[in-house]
C-alpha positions as CSV (number, residue, x, y, z in Angstrom):
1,X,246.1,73.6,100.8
2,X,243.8,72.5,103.3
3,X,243.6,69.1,105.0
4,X,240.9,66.6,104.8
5,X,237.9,66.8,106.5
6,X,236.5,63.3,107.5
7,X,233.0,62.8,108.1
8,X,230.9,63.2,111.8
9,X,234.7,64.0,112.9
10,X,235.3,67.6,114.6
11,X,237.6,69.5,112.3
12,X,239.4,73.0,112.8
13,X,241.9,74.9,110.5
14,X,243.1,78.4,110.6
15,X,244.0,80.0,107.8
16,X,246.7,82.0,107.2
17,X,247.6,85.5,105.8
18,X,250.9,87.5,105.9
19,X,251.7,91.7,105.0
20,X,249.2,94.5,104.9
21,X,248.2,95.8,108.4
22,X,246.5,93.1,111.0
23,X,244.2,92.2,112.2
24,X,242.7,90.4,109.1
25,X,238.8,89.6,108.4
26,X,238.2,86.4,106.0
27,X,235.1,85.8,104.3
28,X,234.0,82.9,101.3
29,X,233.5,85.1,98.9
30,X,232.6,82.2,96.3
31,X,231.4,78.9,96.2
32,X,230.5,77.0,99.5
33,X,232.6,74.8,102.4
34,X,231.3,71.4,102.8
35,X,228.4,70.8,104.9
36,X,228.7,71.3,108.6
37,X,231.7,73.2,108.3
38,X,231.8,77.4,108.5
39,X,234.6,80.4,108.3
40,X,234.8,82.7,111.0
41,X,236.0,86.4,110.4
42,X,239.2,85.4,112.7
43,X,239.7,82.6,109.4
44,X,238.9,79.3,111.4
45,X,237.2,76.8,109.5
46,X,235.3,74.4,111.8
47,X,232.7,72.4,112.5
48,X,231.8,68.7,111.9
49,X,231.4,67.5,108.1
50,X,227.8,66.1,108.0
51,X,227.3,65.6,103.9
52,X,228.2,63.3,101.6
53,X,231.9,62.0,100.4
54,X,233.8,64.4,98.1
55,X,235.9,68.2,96.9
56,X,234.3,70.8,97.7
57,X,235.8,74.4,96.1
58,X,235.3,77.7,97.1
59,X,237.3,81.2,97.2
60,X,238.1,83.0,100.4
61,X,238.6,86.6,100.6
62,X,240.8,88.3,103.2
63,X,240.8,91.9,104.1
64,X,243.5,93.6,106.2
65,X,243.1,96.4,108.5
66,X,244.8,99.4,107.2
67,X,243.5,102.9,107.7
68,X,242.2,104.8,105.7
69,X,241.8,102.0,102.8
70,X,242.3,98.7,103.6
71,X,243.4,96.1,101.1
72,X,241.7,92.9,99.8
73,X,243.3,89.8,98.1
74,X,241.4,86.2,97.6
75,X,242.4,83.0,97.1
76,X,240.7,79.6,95.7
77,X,240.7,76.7,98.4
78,X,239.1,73.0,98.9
79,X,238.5,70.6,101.4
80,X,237.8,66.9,100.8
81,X,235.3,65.0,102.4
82,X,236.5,61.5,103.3
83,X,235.1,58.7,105.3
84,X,236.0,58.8,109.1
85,X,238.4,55.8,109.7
86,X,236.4,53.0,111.9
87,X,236.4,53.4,115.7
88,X,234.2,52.1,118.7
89,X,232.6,54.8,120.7
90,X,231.3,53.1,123.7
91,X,233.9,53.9,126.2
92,X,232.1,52.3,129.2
93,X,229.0,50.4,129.8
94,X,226.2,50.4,132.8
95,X,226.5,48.0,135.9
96,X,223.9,45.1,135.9
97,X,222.1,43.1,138.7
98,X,221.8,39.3,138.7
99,X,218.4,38.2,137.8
100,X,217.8,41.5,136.1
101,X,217.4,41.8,132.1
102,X,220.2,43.8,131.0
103,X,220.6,45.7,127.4
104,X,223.5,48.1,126.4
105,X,224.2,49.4,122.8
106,X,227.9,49.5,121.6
107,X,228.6,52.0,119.1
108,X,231.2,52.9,116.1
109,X,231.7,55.6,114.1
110,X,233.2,56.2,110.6
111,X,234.5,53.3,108.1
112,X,231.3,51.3,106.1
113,X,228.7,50.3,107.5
114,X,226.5,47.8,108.5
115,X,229.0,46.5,110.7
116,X,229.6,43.1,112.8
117,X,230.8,42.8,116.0
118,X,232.6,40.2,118.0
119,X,234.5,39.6,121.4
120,X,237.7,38.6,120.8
121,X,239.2,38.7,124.5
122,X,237.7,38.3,127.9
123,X,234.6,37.3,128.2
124,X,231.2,38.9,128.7
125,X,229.1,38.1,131.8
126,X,227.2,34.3,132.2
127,X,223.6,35.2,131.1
128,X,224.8,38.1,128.5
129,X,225.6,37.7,124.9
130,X,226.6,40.1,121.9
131,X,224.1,40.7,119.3
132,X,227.3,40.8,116.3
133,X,225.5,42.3,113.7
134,X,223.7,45.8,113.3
135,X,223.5,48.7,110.6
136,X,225.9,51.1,112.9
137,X,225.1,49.4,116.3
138,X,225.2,45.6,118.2
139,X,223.6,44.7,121.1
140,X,224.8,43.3,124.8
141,X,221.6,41.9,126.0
142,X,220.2,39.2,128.2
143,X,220.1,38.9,132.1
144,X,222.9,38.5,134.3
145,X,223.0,35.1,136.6
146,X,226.4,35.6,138.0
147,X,228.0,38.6,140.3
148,X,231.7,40.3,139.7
149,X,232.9,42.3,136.8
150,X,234.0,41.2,133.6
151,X,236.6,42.6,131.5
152,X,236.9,42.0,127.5
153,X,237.7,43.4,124.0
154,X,235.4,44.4,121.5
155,X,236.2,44.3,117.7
156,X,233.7,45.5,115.1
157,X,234.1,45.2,111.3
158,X,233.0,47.2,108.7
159,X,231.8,46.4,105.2
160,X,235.0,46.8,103.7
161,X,236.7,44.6,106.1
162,X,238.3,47.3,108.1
163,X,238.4,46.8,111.8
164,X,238.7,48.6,115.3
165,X,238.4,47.5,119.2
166,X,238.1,48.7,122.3
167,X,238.6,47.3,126.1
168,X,235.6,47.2,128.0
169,X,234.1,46.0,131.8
170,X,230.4,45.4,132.9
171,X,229.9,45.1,136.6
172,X,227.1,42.5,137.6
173,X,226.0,43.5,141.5
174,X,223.6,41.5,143.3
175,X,220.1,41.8,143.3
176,X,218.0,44.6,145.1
């Protein structure tokens, strides 16, 4: 059996043969692999799952090496789409000036969108504020009056309630 495959994640798996003569060669000999993912000859399935939710069946076969007639067998396989568990993926943010307008996007990735976002420790800037709701995105916008850095804690939500944070600083400098 092969592992689920969650969605815009990266995802590797080799599969495995024993007997006959190696080095092997795999190929899908029916059926197809989810979307974004591919089979090398070596038998590594990877790449990032890009379609939608869901089983996706296909047979494999694998060929050995032995001389003069090599030998074949196949075997019937799926992987299962599922939605990427929620994360932030902004891992740092630009530096500002004072007196200069100042916009930065924070990201997520995976759970169900739209999401909302919120500080829930530490304390943006004076002069910025969090936009808290976007369709995958929110917003730190406005223009810094203050100089120093500022260290906080992000938290979005998804649609279904689930949540992830991440720790975050913006530097304010003075103006040029």
């Amino acid at each position: 059996s092969l592992p689920n495959a969650p969605q815009g994640v990266a995802y590797s798996q080799a599969l495995q043969a024993s007997g006959g003569v190696a080095p092997y060669t795999w190929t899908l000999k029916s059926g197809a692999l989810p979307s974004g993912l591919t089979l090398s000859a070596a038998g590594v399935i990877s790449g990032t799952p890009t379609g939608a939710t869901g089983k996706s069946s296909f047979s494999v076969t694998v060929t050995d090496s032995q001389t003069p007639t090599s030998v074949s067998t196949s075997a019937s396989l799926s992987i299962t789409v599922v939605v990427a568990p929620l994360s932030v993926t902004t891992s740092t943010l630009v530096a500002g000036s004072v007196g200069v307008s100042y916009s930065q996007t924070l990201q997520a990735n995976g759970g169900s969108p739209p999401y909302t976002w919120s500080i829930i420790a530490g304390a943006l800037p004076p002069g910025l504020a969090l936009t808290p709701t976007g369709a995958t995105s929110g917003a730190i916008t406005g223009t810094p009056t203050t100089i120093g850095t500022s260290a906080f804690t992000v938290k979005v939500t998804d649609s279904a309630a689930a949540t992830a944070t991440a720790n975050l600083s913006i530097t304010i400098n003075g103006a040029f």
